[in-house]
N, C-alpha and C positions, 0 to 999 in steps of 0.2 A: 690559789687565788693570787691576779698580778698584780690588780688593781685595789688601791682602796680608797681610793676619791671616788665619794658617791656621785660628785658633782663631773666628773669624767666617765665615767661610765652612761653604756647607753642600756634599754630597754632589755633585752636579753639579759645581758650581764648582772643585772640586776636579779631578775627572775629568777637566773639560776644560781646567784649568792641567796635568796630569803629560801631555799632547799633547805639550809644548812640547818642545826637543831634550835638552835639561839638566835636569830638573825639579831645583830647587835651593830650601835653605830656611835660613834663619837661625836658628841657638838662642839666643837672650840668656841671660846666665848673672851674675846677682848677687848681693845677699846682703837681709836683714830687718836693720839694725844703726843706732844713731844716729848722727845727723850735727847733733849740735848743739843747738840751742834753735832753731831755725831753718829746718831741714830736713828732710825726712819718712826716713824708716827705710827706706824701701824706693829710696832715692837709688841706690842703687849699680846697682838694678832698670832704672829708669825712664830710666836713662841710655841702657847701651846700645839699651835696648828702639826706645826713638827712634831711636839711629841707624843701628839692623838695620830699621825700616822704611823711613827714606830709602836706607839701601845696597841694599834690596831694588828701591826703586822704580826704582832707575836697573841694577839686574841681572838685572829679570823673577824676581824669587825672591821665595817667604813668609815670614814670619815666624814663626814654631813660640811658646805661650806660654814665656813668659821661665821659670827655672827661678829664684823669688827667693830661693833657701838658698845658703851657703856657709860659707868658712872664718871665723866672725866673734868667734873666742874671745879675740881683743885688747880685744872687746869689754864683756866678761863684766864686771859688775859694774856694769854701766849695766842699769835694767830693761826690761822685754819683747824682748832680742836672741835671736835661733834661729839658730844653728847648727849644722851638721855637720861628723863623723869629716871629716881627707883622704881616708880609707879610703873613706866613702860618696859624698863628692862623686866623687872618680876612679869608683868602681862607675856613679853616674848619667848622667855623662857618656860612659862605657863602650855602655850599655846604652841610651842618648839614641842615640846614633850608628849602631850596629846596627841597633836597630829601623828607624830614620826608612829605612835602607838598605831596608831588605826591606818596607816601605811604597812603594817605590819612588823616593826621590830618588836622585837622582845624584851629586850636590853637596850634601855638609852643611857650614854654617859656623859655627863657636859666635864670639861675640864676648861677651868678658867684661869685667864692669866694675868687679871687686874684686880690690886687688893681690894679695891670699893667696891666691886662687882659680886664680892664673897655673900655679904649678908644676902644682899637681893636673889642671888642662886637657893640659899638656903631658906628664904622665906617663899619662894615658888615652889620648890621641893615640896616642902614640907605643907604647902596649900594643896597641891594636885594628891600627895597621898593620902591626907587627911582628911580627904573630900572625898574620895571615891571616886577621882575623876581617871583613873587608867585603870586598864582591865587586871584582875586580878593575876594574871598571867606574864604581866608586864613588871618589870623591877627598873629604876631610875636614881641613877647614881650622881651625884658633885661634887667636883671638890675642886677648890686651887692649887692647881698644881703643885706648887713650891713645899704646901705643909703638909707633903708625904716624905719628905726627906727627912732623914735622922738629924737629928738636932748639930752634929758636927760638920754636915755636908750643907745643911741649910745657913749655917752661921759663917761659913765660907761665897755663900752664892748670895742671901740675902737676907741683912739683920744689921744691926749699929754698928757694928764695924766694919761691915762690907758694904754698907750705904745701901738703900731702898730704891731707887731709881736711878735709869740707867747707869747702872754701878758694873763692877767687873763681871759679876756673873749675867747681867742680860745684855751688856755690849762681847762678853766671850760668848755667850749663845748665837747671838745672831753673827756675829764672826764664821761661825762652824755652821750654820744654815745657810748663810747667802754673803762672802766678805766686800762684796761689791755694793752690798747696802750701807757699810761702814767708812764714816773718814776720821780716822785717829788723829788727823792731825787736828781738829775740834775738839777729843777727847779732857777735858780738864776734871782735874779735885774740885770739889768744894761739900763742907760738911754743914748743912745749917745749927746754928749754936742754938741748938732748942735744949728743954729736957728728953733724957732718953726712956723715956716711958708712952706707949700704943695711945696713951690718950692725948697726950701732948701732939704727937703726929699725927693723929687723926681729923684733930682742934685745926691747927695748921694748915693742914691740907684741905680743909673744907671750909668750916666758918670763920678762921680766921682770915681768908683772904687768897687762901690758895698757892703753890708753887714757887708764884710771881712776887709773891712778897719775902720772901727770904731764902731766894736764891736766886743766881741773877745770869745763870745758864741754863737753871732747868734739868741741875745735875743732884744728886744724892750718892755719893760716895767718890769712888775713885776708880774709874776706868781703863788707866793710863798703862797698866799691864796686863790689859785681857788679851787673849791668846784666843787662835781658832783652835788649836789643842784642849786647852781648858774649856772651850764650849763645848766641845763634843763630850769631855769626861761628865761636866755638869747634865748636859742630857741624857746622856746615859745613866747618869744614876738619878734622875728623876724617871725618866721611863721605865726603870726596873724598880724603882719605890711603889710608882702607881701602879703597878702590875700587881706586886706586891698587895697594896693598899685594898684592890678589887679583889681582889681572894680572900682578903678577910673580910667585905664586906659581903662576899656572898658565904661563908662561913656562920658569919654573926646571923643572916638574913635566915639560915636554915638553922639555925639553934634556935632562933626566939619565934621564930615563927609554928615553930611545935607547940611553944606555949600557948597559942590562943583557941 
């Protein structure tokens, strides 16, 4: 197989990819939001997008066009951001899953690459399984990207010392994807003086006010020595994590699934 953009592929090509035993497809799932002076809006997009077609190319699966909306109301008050209710993201990814099913794949995988997008992936998940809404036949996997990495490769690419947005590891990412999206000379520090604890940032990021109010770039860490090297080493070892990650979830899937 050459191709793994389902959205480039035509009719034939198709046909004769769902032969295969598993027809399986990957949904990339991001956001429209800023990253910066620095980095294009659709960062959160382009990321996974890239490493749903390397995970495809070594799984025999397509790529489904990315879906680039989500939760990005932290971001609100920065101009040109879109996005959506939880309410609607859950319904899409609902209704993403279903269909792709009775289109015929076997294996759907979303891989997402916006932190607020995580719970709404796993409350749709876990609606559409718990419901009976996809054929017995069918398995349907999520996960965010980033926390399939071992905790020393994550704490490198993204965590309180590597900063949470547009930081070294998604401004080196997108460097090693496309460096014409990138202007370094934008690139600046700045670390918001919050507590360093999930609930604090999350506080922050959402009802407290959002992005806009305690930073004043729209940055989270320090980007000022991301490398197109270093982006490629980072995708690479997220694309071999998640590979990883999917084999033991179909592992765990035939073990417990004996027991009912």
């Amino acid at each position: 197989m050459t191709k793994v953009f389902l959205g480039e592929m035509n009719l034939e090509e198709v046909e004769n990819y769902m032969k295969t035993s598993v027809p399986t497809v990957i949904v990339p799932i991001g956001t429209t939001e800023q990253h910066g002076g620095h980095l294009p809006y659709l960062t959160d997009t382009l990321i996974p997008t890239e490493i749903a077609q390397r995970v495809a190319k070594k799984i025999n699966a397509l790529v489904a066009p990315a879906l680039p909306y989500g939760l990005s109301q932290g971001h609100i008050g920065f101009p040109g951001i879109i996005w959506l209710s939880g309410t609607t993201l859950i319904a899409l990814i609902e209704e993403l899953a279903i269909n792709l099913s009775k289109s015929g794949f076997k294996k759907i995988i979303f891989i997402n690459g916006h932190y607020c997008n995580d719970q709404p992936l796993f409350v749709a998940l876990n609606d559409i399984t718990s419901n009976d809404q996809l054929p017995k036949t069918t398995k349907v996997y999520g996960l965010t990207y980033w926390n399939a990495l071992s905790e020393e490769n994550l704490n490198k690419y993204l965590s309180w010392d590597a900063g949470w947005h547009a930081n070294i590891g998604e401004t080196s990412a997108i460097l090693a994807i496309d460096p014409n999206l990138v202007n370094m000379k934008n690139a600046v520090k700045e670390d918001p003086d919050i507590n360093r604890d999930m609930f604090t940032m999350d506080l922050m990021a959402t009802q407290a006010g959002g992005f806009g109010t305690f930073t004043k770039s729209g940055i989270w860490g320090d980007p000022r020595n991301s490398t197109k090297e270093l982006g490629e080493k980072f995708l690479t070892q997220i694309s071999n994590a998640i590979i990883t990650r999917l084999r033991d979830y179909e592992k765990y899937f035939k073990k417990f699934s004996k027991l009912k």
